[in-house]
Each structure stands twice: as structure tokens, then as C-alpha cells.
C-alpha positions in Angstrom: -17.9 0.9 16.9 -15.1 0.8 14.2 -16.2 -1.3 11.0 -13.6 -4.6 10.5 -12.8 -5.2 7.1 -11.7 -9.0 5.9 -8.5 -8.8 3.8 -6.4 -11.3 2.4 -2.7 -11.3 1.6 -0.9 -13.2 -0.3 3.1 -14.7 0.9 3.9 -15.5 -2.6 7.1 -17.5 -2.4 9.6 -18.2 -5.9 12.1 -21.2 -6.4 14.9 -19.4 -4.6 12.9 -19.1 -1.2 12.0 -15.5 -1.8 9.2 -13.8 -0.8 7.4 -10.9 -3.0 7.0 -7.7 -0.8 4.3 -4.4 -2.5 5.6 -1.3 -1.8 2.2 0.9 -1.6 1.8 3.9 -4.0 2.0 7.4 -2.5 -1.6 7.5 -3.4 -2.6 4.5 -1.4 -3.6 4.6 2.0 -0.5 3.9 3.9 1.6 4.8 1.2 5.2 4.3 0.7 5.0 0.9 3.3 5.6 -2.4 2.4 2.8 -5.0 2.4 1.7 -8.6 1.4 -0.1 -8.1 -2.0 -3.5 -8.8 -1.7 -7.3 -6.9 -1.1 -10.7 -6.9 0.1 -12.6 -10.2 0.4 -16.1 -9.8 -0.7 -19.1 -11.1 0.3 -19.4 -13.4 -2.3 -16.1 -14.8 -2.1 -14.3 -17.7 -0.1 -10.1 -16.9 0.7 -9.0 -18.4 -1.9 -11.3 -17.4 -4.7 -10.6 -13.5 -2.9 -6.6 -14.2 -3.4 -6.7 -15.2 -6.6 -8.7 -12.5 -7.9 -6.9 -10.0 -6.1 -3.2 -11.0 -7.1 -4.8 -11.4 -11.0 -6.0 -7.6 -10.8 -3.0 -5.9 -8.6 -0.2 -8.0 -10.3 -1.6 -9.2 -13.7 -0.6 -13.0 -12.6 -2.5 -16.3 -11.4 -1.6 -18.3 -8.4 -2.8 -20.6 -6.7 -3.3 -20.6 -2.8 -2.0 -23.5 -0.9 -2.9 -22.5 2.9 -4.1 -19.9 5.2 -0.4 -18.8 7.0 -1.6 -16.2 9.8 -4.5 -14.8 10.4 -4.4 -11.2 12.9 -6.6 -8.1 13.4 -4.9 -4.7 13.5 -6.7 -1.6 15.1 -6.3 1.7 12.6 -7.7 4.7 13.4 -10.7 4.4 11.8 -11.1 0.7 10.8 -10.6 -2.7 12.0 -8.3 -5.2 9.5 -8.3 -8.8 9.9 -5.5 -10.0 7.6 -5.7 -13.2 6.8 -2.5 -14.4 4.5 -2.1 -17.5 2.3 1.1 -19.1 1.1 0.8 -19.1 -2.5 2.4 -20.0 -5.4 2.4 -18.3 -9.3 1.1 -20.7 -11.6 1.3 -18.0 -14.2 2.9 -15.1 -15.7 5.0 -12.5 -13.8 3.9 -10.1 -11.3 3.5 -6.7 -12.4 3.2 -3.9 -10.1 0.0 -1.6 -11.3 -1.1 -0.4 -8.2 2.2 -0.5 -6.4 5.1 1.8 -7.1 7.8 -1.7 -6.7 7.8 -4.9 -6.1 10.8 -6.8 -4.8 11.9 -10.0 -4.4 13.5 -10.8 -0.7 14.8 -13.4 1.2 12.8 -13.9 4.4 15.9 -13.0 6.9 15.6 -9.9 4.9 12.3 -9.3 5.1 12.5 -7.3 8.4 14.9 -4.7 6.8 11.7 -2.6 5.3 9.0 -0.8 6.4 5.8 -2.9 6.7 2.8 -2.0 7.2 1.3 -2.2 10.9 -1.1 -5.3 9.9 1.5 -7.2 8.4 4.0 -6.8 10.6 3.0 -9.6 13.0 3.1 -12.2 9.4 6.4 -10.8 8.8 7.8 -11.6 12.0 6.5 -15.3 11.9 7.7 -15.8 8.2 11.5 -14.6 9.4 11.3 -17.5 12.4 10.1 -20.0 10.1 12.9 -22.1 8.1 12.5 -22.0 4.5 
């Protein structure tokens, strides 16, 4: 029985209707595909306290998170995912890629022209039909 892992993600959107998209490190898992930026929950933790504290440490920023936006499990080899992303907003500072090799600002018709990673694809494809 593969282990499922609770992660959150966060569709951080600026005042031109762009969305921030992480492009993993070649020493992540996954590396060199795009994702959501985002981590673990833990056990401790509700969503939004898990967004938060993830966006702070990847991205050196705060946000705030103002709803859950899709919620999926993807199958890996090994492990289960359930993604859970939250529309969010930066309250403050810039994001600042630390653990990613880029991160890019793009608008969501655009969104479809990289590489995603297969648990965030299915996100991806409902942020492109939904109207800004």
C-alpha cells in the first residue's frame, strides 16, 4: 500500500492577473518541472498555517491564503500526493527562489506552455478555463 502524502500549493496571483510558476531544482525530485510553490503539511498544521509557512521558507515572502482552489491525488511510483492548492495573495516582500532554479511570472493562458508536474497538471488546466 503506497503511503499518501498531504501537500499544499500555493496559485499565488499579482496585480496584472499573473500567476507564479517554481521551476524545481535539478536536485529535487521531479527536477527541471514546473510546479505550484508549496510543501508538506504537517501534522500539526491546518492548510493555511501549512501555506504560509511553506511559501515563507521556499520563497522568503508572506501571504496570506484566501481559499482552497482544487484539491486532486496523483499516483507516483512510489507515493500517493494529494495536492491541495490555495489561491493566495503576497502580503509581503518578493518571492525569492532558494529552493528553485526560477521563478516566473505568467499569464494563466500561458500557463499550459511549460512543463508541469504530473500533480499539478489537473490545477493548471482548471486555472486556464477560469476567467481572471
Amino acid at each position: 500500500m503506497k503511503k499518501t502524502i498531504k501537500v499544499v500549493g500555493a496559485i499565488i496571483e499579482n496585480d496584472n492577473n499573473e500567476i507564479l510558476c517554481a521551476l524545481r531544482s535539478p536536485e529535487m525530485t521531479l527536477p527541471n518541472q514546473w510546479e505550484f510553490p508549496g510543501g508538506k503539511v504537517e501534522s500539526n498544521e491546518n492548510l493555511d498555517q501549512a501555506i504560509v509557512r511553506e511559501i515563507y521558507e521556499e520563497l522568503g515572502c508572506y501571504i496570506e491564503s484566501k481559499e482552497v482552489f482544487y484539491d486532486t491525488n496523483y499516483e507516483y511510483d512510489k507515493i500517493i500526493v494529494n495536492l491541495i492548492t490555495l489561491k493566495c495573495k503576497i502580503k509581503s516582500g518578493s518571492p525569492t527562489a532558494s529552493e528553485h532554479s526560477k521563478l516566473i511570472w505568467l499569464k494563466r493562458e500561458n500557463l499550459k506552455s511549460l512543463i508541469w508536474a504530473p500533480a499539478d497538471i489537473s490545477a493548471v488546466d482548471k486555472l486556464v478555463e477560469e476567467k481572471a
